[in-house]
VMD Tcl script that builds the backbone (N, CA, C; Angstrom):
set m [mol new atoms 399]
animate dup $m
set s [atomselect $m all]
$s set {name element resname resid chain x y z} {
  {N N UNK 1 A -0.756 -5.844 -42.325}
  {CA C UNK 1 A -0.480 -7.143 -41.766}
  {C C UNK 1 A -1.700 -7.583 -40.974}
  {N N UNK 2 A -2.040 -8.771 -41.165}
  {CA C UNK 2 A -3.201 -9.171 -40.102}
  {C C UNK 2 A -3.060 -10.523 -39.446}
  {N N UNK 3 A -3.292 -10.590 -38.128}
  {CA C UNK 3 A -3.354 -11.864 -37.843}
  {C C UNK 3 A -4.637 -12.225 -37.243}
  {N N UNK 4 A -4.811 -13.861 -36.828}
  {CA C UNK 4 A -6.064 -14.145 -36.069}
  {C C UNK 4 A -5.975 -13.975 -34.572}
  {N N UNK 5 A -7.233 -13.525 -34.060}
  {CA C UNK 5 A -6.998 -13.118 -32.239}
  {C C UNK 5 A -7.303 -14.109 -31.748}
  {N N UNK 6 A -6.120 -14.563 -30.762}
  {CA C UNK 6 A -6.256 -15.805 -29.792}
  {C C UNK 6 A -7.353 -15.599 -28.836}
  {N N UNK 7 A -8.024 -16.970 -29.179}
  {CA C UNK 7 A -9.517 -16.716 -28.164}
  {C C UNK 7 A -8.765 -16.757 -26.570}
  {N N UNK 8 A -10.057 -16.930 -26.065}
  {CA C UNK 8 A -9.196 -16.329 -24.613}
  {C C UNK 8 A -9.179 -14.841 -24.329}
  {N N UNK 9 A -8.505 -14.782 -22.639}
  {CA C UNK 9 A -7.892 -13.471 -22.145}
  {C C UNK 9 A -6.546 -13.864 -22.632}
  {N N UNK 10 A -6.137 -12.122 -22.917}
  {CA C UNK 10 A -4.625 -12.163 -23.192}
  {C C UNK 10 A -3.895 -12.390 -21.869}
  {N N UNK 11 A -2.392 -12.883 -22.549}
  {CA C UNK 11 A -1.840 -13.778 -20.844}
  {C C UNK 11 A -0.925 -12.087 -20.515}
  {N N UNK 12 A -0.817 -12.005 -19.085}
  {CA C UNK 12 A -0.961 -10.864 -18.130}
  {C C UNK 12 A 0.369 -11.359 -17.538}
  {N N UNK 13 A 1.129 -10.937 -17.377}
  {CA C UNK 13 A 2.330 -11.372 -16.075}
  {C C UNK 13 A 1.947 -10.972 -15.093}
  {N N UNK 14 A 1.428 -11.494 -13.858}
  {CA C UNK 14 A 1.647 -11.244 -12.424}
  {C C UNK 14 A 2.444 -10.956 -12.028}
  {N N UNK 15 A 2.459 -9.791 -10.901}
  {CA C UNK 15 A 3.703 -9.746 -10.465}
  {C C UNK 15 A 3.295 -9.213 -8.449}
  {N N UNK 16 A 3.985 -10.016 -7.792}
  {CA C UNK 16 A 3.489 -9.880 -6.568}
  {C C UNK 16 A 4.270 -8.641 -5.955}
  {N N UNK 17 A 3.740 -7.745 -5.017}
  {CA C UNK 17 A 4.801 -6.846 -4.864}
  {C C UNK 17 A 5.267 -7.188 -3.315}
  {N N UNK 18 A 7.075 -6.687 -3.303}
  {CA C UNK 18 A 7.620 -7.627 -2.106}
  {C C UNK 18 A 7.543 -6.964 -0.708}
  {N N UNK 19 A 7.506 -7.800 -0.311}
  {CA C UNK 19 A 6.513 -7.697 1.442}
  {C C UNK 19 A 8.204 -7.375 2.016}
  {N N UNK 20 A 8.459 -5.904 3.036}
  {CA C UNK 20 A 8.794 -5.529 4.286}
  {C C UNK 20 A 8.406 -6.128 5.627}
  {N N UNK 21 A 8.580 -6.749 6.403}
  {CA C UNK 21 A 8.435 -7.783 7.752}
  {C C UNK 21 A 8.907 -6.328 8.746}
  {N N UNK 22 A 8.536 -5.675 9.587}
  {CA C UNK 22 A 8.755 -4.841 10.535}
  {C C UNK 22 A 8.313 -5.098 11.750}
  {N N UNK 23 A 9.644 -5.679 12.405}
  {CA C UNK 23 A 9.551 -5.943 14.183}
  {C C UNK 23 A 9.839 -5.080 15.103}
  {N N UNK 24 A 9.271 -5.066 16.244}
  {CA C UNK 24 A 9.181 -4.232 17.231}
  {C C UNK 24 A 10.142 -5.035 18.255}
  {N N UNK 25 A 10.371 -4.360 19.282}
  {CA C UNK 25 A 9.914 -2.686 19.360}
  {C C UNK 25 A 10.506 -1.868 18.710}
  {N N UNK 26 A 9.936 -1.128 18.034}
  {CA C UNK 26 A 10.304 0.494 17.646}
  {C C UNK 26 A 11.027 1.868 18.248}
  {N N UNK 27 A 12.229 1.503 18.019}
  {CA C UNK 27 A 12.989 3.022 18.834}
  {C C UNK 27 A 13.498 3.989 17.424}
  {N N UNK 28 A 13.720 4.956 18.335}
  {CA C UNK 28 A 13.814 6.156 17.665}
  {C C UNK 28 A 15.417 6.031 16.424}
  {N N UNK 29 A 16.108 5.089 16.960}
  {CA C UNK 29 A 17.541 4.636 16.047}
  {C C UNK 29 A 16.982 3.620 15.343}
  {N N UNK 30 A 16.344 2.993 15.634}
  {CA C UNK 30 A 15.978 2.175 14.424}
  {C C UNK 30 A 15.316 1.986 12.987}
  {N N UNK 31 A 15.321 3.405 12.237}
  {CA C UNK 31 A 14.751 3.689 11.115}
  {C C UNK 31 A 15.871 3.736 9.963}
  {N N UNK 32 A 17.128 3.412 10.464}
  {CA C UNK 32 A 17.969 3.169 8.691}
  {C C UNK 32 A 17.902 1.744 8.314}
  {N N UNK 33 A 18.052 1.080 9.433}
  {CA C UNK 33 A 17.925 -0.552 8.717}
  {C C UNK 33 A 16.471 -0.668 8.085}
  {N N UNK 34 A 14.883 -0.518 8.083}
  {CA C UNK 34 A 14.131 -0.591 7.414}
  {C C UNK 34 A 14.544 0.081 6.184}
  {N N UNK 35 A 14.730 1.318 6.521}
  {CA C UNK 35 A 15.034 2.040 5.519}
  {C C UNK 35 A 15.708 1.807 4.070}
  {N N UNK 36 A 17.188 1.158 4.672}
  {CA C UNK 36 A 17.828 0.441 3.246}
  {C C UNK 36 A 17.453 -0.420 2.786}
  {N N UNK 37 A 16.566 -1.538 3.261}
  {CA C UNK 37 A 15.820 -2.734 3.114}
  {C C UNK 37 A 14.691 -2.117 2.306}
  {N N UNK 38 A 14.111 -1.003 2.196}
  {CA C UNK 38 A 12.766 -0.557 1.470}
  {C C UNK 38 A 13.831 0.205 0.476}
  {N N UNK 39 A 15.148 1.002 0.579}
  {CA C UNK 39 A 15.385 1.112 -0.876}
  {C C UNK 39 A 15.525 0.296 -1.802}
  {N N UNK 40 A 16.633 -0.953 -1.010}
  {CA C UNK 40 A 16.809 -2.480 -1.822}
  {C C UNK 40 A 15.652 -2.511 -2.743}
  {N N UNK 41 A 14.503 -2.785 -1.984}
  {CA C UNK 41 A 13.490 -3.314 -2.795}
  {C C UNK 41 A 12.976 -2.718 -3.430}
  {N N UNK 42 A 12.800 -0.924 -3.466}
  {CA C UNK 42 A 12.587 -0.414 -4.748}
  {C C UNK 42 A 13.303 -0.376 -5.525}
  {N N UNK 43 A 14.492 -0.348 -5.318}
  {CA C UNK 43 A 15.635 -0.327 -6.428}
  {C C UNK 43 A 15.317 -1.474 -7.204}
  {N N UNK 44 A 14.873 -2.457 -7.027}
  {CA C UNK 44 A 14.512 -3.656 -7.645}
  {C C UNK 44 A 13.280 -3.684 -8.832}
  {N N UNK 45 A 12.994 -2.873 -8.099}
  {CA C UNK 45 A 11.642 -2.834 -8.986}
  {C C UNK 45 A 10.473 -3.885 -8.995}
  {N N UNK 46 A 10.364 -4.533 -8.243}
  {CA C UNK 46 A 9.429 -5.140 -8.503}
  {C C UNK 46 A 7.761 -4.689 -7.351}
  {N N UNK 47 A 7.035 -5.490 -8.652}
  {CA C UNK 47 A 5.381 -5.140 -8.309}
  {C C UNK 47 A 5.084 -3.982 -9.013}
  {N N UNK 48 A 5.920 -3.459 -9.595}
  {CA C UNK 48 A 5.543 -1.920 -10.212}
  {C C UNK 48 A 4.860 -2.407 -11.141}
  {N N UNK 49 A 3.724 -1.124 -11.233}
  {CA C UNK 49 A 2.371 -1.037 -11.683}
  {C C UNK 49 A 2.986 0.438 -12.577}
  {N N UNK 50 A 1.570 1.247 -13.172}
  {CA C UNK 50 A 1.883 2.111 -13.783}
  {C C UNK 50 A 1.649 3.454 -12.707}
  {N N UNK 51 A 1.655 2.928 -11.236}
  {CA C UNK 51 A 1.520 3.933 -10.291}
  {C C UNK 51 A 2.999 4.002 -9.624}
  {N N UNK 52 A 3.720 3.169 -9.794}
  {CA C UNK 52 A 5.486 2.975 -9.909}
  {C C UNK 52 A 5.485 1.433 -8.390}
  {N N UNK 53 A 6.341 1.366 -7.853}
  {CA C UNK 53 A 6.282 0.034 -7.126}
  {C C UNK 53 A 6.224 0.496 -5.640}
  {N N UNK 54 A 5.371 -0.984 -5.579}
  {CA C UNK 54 A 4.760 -0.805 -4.341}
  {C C UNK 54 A 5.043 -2.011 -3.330}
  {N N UNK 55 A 5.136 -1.936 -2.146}
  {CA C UNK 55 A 5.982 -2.515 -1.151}
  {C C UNK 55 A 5.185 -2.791 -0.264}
  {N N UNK 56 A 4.580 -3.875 0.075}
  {CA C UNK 56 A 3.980 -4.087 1.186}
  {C C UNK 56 A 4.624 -4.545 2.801}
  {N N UNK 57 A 4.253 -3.735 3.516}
  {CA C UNK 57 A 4.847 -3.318 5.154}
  {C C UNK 57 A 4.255 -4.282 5.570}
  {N N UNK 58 A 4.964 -5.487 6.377}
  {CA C UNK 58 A 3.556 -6.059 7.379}
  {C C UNK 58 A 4.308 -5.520 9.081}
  {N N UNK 59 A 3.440 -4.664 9.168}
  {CA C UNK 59 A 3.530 -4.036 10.334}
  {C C UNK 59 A 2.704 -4.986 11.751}
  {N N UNK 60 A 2.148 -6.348 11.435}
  {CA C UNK 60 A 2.151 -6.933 12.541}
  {C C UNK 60 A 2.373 -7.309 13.859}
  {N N UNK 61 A 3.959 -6.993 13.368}
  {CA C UNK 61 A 4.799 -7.047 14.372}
  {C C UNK 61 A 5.459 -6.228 15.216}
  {N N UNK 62 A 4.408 -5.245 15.184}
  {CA C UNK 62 A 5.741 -4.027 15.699}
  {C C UNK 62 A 5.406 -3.734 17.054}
  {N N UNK 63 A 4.377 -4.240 17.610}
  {CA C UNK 63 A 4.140 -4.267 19.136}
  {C C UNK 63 A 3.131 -3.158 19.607}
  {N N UNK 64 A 3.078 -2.582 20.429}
  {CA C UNK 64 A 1.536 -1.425 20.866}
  {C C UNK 64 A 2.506 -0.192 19.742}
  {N N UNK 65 A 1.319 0.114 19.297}
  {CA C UNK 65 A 1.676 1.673 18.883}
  {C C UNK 65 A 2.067 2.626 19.390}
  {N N UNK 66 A 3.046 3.666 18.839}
  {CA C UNK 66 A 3.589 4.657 19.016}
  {C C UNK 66 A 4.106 5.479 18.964}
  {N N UNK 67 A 4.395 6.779 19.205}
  {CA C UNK 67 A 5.181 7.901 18.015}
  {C C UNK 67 A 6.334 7.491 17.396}
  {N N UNK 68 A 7.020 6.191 18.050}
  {CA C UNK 68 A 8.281 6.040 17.258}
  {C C UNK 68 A 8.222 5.051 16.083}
  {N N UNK 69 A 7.007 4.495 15.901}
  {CA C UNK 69 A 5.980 3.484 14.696}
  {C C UNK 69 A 5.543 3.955 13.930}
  {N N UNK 70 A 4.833 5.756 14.544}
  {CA C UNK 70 A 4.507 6.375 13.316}
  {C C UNK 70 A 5.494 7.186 12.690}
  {N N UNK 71 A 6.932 7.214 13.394}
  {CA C UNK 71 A 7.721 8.002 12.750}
  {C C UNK 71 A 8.407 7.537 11.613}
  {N N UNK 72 A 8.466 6.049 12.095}
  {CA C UNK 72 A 9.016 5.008 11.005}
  {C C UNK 72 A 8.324 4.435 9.716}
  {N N UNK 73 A 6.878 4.626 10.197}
  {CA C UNK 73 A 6.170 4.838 8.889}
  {C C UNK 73 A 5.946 5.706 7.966}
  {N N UNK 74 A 5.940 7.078 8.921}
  {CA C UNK 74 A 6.365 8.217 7.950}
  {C C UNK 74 A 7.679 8.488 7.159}
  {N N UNK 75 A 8.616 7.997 7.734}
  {CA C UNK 75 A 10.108 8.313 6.978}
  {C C UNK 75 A 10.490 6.926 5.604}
  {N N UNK 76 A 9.282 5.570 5.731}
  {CA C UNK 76 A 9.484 5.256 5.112}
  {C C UNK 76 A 8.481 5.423 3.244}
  {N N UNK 77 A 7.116 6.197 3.870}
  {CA C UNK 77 A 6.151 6.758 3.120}
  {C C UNK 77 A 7.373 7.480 2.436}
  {N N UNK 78 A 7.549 8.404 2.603}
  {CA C UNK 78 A 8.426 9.664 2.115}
  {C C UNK 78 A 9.351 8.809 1.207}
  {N N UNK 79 A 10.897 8.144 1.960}
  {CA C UNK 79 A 11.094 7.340 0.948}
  {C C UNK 79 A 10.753 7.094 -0.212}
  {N N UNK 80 A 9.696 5.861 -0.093}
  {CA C UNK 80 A 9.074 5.475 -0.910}
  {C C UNK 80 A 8.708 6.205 -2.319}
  {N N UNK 81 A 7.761 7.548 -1.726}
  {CA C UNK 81 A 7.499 8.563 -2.776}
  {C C UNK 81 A 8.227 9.294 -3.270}
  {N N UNK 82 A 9.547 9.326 -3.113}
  {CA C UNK 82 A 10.799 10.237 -3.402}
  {C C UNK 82 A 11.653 9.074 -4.457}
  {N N UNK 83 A 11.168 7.959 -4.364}
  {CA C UNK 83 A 11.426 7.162 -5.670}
  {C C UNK 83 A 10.309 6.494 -6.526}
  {N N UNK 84 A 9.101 7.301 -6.169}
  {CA C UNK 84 A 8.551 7.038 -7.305}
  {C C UNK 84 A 7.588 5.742 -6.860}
  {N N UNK 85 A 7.850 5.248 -6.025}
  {CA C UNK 85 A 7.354 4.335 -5.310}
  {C C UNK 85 A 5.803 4.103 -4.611}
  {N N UNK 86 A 5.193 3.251 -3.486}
  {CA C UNK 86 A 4.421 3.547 -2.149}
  {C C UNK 86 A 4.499 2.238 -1.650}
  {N N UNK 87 A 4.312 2.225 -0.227}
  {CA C UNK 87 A 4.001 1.482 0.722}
  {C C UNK 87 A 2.424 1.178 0.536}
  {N N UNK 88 A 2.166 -0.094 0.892}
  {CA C UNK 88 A 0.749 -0.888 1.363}
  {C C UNK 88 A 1.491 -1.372 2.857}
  {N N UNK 89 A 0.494 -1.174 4.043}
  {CA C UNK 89 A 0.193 -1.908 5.633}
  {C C UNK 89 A -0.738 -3.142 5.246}
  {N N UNK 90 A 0.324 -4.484 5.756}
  {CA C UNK 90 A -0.537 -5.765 6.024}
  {C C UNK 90 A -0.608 -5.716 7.814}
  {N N UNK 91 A -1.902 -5.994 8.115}
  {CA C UNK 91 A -1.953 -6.553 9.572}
  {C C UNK 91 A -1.570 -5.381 10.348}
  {N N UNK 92 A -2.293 -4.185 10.121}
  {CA C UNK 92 A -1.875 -3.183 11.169}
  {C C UNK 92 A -3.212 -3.193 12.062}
  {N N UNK 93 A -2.546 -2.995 13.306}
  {CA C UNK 93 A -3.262 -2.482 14.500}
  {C C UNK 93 A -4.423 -1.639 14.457}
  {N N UNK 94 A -5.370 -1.523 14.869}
  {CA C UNK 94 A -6.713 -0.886 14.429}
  {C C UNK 94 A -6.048 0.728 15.714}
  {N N UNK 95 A -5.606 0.621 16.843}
  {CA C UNK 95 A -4.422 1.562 17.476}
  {C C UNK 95 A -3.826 2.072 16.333}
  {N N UNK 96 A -3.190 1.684 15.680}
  {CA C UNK 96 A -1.975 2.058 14.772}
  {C C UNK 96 A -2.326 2.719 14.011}
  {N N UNK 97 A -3.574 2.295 13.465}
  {CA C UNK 97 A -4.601 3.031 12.167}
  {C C UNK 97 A -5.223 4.549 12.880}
  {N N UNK 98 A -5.622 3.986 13.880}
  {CA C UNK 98 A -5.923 5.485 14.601}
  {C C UNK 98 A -5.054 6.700 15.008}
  {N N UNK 99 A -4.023 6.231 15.253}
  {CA C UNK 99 A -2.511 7.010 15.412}
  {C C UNK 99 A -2.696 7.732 14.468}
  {N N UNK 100 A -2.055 7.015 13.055}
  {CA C UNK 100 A -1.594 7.554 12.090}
  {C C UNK 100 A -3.090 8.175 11.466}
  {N N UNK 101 A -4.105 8.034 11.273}
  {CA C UNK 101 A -5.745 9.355 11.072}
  {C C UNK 101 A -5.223 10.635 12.309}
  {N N UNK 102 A -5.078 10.209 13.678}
  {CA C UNK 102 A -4.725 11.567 14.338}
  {C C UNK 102 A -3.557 12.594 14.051}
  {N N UNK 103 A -2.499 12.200 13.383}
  {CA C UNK 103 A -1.780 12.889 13.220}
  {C C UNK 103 A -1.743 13.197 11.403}
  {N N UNK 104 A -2.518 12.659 10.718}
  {CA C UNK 104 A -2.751 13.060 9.606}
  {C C UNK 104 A -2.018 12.132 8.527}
  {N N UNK 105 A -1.727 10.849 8.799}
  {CA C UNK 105 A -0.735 10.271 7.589}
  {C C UNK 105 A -2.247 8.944 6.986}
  {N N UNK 106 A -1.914 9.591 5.933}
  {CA C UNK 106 A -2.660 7.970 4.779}
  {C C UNK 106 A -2.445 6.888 4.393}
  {N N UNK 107 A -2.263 6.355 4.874}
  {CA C UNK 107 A -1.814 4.570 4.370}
  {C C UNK 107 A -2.821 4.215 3.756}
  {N N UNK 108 A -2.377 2.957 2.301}
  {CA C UNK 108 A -3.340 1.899 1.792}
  {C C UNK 108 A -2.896 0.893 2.964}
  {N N UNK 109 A -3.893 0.201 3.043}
  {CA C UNK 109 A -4.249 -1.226 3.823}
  {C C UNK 109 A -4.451 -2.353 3.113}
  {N N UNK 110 A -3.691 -3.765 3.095}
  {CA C UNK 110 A -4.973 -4.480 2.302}
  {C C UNK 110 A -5.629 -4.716 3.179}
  {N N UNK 111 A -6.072 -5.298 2.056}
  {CA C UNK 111 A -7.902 -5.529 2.603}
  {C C UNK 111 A -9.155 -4.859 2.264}
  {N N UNK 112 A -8.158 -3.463 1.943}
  {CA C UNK 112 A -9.454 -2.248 2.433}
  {C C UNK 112 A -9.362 -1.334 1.071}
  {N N UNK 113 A -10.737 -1.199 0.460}
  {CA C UNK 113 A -10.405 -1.002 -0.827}
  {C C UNK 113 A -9.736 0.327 -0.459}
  {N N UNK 114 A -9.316 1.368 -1.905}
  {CA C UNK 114 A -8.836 2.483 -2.064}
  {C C UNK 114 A -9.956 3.590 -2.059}
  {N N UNK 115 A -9.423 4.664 -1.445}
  {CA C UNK 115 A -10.257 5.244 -1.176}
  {C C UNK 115 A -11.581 6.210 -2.214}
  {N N UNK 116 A -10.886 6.338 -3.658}
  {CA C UNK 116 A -11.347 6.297 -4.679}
  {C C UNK 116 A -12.179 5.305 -5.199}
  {N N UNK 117 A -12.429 3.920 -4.628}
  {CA C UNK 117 A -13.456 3.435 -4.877}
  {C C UNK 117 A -14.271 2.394 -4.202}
  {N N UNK 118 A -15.233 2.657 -4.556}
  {CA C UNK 118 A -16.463 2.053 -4.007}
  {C C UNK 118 A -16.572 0.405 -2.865}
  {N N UNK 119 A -16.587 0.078 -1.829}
  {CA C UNK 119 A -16.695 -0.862 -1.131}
  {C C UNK 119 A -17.663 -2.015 -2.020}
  {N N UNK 120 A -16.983 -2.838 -2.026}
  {CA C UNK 120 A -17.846 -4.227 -2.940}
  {C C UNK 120 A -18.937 -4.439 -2.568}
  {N N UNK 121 A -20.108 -4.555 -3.262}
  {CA C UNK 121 A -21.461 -4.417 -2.354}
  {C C UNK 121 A -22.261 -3.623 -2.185}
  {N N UNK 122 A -21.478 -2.140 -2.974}
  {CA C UNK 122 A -21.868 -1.048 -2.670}
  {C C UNK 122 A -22.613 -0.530 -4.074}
  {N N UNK 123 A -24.011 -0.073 -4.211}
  {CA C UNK 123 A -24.857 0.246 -5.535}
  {C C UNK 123 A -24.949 1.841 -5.271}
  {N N UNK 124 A -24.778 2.408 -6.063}
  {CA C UNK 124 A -25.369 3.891 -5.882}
  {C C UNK 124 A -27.027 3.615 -6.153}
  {N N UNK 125 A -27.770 4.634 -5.623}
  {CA C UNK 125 A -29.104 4.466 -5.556}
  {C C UNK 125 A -29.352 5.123 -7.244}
  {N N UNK 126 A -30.319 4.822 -7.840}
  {CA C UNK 126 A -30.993 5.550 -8.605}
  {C C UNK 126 A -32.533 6.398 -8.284}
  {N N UNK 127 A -32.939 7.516 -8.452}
  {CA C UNK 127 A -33.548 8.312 -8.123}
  {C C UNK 127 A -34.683 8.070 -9.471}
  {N N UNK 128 A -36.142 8.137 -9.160}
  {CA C UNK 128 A -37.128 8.155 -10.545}
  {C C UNK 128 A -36.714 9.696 -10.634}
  {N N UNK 129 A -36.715 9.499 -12.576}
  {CA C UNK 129 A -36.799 10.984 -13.012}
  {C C UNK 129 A -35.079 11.174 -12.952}
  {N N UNK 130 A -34.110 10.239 -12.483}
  {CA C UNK 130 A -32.758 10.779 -12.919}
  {C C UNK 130 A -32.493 9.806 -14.878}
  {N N UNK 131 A -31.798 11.244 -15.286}
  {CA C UNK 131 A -31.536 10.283 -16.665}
  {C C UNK 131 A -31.044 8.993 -17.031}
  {N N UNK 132 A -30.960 8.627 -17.579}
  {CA C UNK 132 A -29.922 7.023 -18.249}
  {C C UNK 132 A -28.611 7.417 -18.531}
  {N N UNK 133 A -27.918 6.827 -17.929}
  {CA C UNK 133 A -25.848 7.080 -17.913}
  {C C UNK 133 A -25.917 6.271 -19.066}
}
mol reanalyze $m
mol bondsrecalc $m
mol representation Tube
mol addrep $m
């Protein structure tokens, strides 16, 4: 069978993935209501990629940082990855970011590429005398 290839890019469905709103303050009882609100939305499925769906947190709002912010980010990471899922942080605290590096948890950010690749702008050097890739 053959057909002719439509000039052009092939058309792509977008798909935006759905944003979590998380207000402060942050207490230590307050991690099931995010919680069912981030299963909802994986259960939904949407934004899933072939890395499974992803949920963007805007943690803006959650007021000064603190162990009970990073606890809630951790229990919802976990979540997340226990369905296959992950979290992205919009608008986190440059505090918040430091928290969570001291105690060891990884968040994507937007904004900020992945850590697997290269910052835009960024050339690896070439060396005389290295071969041709």
């Amino acid at each position: 069978m053959n057909y002719a290839p439509v000039p052009g890019l092939p058309l792509v469905e977008a798909k935006t993935p759905p944003v979590l709103v998380l207000r402060g303050p942050v207490t230590r009882d307050g991690v099931s209501g995010p919680s069912e609100v981030l299963r909802a939305l994986l259960d939904d499925g949407g934004g899933g990629g072939q890395d499974g769906v992803i949920v963007v947190c805007d943690v803006g709002g959650l007021g000064p940082p603190g162990l009970a912010a990073v606890n809630l980010l951790a229990r919802l990471q976990l979540l997340a990855r226990r369905t296959g899922g992950r979290i992205r942080l919009r608008d986190p605290d440059p505090a918040l970011c430091s928290l969570l590096d001291l105690v060891g948890l990884r968040f994507e950010v937007e904004g900020q590429p992945e850590q697997r690749e290269p910052a835009p702008g960024v050339e690896e050097a070439v060396e005389p005398g290295d071969p041709p890739v």
